[in-house]
C-alpha positions as CSV (number, residue, x, y, z in Angstrom):
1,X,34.5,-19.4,-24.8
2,X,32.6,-19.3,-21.5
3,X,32.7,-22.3,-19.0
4,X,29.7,-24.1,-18.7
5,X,28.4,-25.5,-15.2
6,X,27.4,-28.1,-15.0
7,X,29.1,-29.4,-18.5
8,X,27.1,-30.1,-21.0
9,X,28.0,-33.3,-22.3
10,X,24.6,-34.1,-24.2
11,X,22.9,-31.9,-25.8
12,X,19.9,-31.9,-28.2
13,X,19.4,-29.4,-31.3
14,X,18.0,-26.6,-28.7
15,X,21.2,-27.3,-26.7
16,X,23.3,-27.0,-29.5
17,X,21.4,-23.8,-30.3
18,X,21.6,-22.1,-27.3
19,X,25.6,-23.4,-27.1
20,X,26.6,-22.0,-29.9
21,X,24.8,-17.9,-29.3
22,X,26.6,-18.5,-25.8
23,X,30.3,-19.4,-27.1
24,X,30.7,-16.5,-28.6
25,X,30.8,-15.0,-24.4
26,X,34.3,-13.8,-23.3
27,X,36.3,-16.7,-21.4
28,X,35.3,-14.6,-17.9
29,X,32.2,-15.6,-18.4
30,X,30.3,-18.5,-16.5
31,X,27.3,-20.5,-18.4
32,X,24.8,-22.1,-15.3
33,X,22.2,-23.9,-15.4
34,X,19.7,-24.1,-12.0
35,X,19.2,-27.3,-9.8
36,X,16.1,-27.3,-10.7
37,X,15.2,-27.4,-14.3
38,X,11.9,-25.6,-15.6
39,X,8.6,-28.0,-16.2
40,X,7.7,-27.8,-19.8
41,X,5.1,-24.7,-20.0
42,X,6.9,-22.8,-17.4
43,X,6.9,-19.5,-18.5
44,X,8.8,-16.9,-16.9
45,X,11.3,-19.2,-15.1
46,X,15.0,-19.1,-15.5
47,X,16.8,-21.7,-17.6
48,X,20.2,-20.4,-17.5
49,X,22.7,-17.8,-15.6
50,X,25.5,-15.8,-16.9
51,X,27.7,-14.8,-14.3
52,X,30.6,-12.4,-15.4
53,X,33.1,-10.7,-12.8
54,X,32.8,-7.5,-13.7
55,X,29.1,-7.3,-15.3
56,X,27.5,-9.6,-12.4
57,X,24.4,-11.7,-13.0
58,X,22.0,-12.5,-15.7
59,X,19.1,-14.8,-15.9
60,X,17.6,-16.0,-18.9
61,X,14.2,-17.7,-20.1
62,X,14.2,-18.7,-23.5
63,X,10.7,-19.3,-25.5
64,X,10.2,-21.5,-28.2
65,X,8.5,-19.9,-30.9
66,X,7.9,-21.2,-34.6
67,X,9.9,-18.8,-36.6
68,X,6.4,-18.5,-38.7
69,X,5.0,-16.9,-35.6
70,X,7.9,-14.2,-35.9
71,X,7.5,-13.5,-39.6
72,X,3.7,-12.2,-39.3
């Protein structure tokens, strides 16, 4: 299980989501989230970083998208 910085001590359904995908990372792995947290709308901007030793950086944006938009 990755560690996550800063902690994420309350979390709502997305959170829990997104927690549970990323727990299934490797114990080297680093969960971040930026100082500054993406305005609702923001498209394009980083929500989180993975940092692992050996595999470096990764930045993700996740988009919320009905799943009936992904069935059609």
């Amino acid at each position: 299980m990755p560690l996550f910085i800063p902690e994420w001590t309350r979390a709502s359904g997305r959170q829990l989501q997104l927690k549970r995908v990323l727990n299934a990372l490797d114990e080297a792995s680093v969960v971040r989230q930026p100082l500054r947290k993406p305005q609702r709308g923001e498209t394009g901007t980083p929500e989180l970083f993975i940092e692992h030793p050996e595999r470096g950086w990764l930045a993700l944006a996740v988009v919320d998208t009905p799943f009936d938009a992904l069935d059609g």
